[in-house]
C-alpha positions, 0 to 999 in steps of 0.5 A: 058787380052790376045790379039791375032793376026792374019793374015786374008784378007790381013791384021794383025787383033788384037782380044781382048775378041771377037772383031776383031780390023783391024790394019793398017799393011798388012799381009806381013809387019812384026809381029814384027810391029803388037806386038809392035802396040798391046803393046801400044794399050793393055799395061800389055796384054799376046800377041799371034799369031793364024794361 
């Protein structure tokens, strides 16, 4: 499964497959936060970053 996250409207969003799952970071909280939450919630998953 790959899991990719992006920073749109203010906020960090995850996209799995195509949805778009809001997380609860802004965008100016660190990456680092957002990877940990997406390892948690997709364990096993291939995390990228879109711009």
């Amino acid at each position: 499964m790959d899991v990719v996250i992006q920073k749109l409207n203010g906020l960090w969003h995850l996209i799995v497959g195509s949805y778009r799952i809001r997380t609860p970071f802004l965008a100016t909280q660190d990456r680092a936060l957002v990877v940990n939450y997406a390892r948690r919630a997709y364990p096993g998953a291939k995390i990228y970053q879109r711009d």
